[in-house]
KEDOKE-602550 format. One record per residue (C-alpha): chain; residue in one letter; x, y, z; residue number from 1. Coordinates in nm, 4 decimals, decimal comma. Layout:
+------+------+----------+----------+----------+-----+
! unit ! code !       xx !       yy !       zz ! pos !
+------+------+----------+----------+----------+-----+
!    A !    A !        X !        Y !        Z ! NUM !
...
+------+------+----------+----------+----------+-----+
***
This chain:
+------+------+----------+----------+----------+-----+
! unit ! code !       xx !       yy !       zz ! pos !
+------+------+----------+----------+----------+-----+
!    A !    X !  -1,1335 !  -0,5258 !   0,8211 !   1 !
!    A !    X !  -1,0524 !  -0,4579 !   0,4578 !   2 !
!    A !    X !  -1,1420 !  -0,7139 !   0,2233 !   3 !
!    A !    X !  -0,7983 !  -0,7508 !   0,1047 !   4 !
!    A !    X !  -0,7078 !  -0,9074 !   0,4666 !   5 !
!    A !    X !  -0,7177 !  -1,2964 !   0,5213 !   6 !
!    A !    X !  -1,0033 !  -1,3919 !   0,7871 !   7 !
!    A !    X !  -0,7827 !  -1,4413 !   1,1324 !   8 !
!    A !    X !  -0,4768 !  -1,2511 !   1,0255 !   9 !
!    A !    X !  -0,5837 !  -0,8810 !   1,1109 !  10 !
!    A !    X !  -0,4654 !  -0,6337 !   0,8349 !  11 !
!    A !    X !  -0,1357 !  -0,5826 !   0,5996 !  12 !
!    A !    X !  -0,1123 !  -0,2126 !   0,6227 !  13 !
!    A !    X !   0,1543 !  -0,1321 !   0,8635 !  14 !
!    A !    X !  -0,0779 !   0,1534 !   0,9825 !  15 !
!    A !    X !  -0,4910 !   0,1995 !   0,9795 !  16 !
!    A !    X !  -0,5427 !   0,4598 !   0,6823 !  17 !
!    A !    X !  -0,2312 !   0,3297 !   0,4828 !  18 !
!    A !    X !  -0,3668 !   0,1165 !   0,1825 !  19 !
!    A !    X !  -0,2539 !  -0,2650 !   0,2197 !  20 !
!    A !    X !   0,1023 !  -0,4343 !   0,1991 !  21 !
!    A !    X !  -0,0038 !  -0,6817 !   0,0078 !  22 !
!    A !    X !  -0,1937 !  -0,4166 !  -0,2891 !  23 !
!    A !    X !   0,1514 !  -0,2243 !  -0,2255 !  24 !
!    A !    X !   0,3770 !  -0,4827 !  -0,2717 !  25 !
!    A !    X !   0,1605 !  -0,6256 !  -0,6134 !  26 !
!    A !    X !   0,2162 !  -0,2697 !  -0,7305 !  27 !
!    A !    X !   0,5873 !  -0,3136 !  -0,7119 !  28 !
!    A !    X !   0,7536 !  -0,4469 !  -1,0145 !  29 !
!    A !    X !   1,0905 !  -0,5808 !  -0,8499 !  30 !
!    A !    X !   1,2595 !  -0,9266 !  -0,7328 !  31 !
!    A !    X !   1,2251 !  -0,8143 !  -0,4006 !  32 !
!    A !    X !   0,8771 !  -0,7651 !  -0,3803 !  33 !
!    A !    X !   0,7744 !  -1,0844 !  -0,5766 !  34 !
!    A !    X !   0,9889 !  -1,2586 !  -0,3090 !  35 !
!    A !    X !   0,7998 !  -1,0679 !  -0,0585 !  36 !
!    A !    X !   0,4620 !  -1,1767 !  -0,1983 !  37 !
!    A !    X !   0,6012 !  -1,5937 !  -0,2709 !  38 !
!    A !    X !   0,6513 !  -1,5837 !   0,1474 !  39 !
!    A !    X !   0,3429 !  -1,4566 !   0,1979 !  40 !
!    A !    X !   0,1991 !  -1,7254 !  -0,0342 !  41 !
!    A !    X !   0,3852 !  -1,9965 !   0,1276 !  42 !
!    A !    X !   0,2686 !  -1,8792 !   0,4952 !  43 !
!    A !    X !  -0,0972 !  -1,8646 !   0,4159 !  44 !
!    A !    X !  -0,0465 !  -2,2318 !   0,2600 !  45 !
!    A !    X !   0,1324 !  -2,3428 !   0,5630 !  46 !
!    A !    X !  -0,0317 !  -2,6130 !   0,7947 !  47 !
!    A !    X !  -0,2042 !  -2,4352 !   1,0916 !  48 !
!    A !    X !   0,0422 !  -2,6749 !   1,3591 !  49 !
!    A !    X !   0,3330 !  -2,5935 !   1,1011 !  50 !
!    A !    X !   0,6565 !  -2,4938 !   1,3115 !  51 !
!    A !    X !   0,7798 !  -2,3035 !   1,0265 !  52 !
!    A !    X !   0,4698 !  -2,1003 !   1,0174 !  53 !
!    A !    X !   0,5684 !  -1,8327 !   1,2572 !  54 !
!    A !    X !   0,8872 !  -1,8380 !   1,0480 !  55 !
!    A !    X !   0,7195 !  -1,7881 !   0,7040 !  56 !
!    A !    X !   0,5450 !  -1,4452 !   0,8841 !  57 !
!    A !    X !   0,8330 !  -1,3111 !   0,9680 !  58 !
!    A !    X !   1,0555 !  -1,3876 !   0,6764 !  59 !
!    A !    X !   0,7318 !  -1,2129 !   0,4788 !  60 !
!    A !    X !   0,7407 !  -0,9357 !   0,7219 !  61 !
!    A !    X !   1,1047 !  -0,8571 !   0,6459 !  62 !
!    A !    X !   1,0922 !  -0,9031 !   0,3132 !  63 !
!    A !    X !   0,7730 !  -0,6729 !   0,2799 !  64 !
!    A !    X !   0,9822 !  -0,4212 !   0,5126 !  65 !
!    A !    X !   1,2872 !  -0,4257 !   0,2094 !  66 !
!    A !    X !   1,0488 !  -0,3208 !  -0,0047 !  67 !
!    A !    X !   0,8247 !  -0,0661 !   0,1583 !  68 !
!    A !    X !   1,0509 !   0,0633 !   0,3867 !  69 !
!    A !    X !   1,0549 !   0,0311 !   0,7849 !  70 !
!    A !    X !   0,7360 !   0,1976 !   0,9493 !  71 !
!    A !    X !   0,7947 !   0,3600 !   1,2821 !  72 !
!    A !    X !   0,5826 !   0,5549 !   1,4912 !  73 !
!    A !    X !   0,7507 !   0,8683 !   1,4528 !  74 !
!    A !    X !   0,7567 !   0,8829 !   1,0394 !  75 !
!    A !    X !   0,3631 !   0,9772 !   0,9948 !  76 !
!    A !    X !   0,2797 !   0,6613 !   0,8731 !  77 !
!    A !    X !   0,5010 !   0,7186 !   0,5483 !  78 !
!    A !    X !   0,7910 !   0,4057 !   0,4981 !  79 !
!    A !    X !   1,1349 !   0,5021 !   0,4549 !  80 !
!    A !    X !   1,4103 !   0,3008 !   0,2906 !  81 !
!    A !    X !   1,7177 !   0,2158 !   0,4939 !  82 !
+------+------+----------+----------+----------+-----+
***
C-alpha cells in the first residue's frame, strides 16, 4: 500500500501504477479540486457508524472524477475529461 493511502481504505489511484488521487488532485490548482479534497477531508473525519459516510465517499469520488477525468478499463489507465 502506498504511504499516501489511509490504513483500511485501500488506495486513491484509480489504477495500480497511476500515482495517487489524492497527490493528483493537491497538484491541481482549481475550485474543483479543492472541493474534491474538502470531501475527502470531511469523509475521513466522519464517525465510523456515520450514515452520511458512504455518502461523503462517493460525493469525493465524483468530485475527484470532475477533476481527473473518468477512468475506464479500456483508456490505458490515462483519465479523460467528459
Amino acid at each position: 500500500m502506498k504511504s499516501c493511502c489511509p490504513p483500511g481504505e485501500g488506495c486513491n489511484a484509480r489504477v495500480e501504477d497511476e500515482t495517487c488521487s489524492l497527490t493528483l488532485l493537491r497538484r491541481e490548482r482549481n475550485p474543483n479540486a479543492r472541493r474534491a479534497l474538502s470531501l475527502w477531508d470531511r469523509y475521513q473525519h466522519a464517525a465510523e457508524t456515520s450514515r452520511s459516510r458512504r455518502f461523503l465517499k462517493r460525493a469525493y469520488q465524483r468530485a475527484r472524477d470532475q477533476v481527473l477525468g473518468v477512468w475506464t478499463p479500456w483508456d490505458g489507465g490515462v483519465g479523460t475529461s467528459a
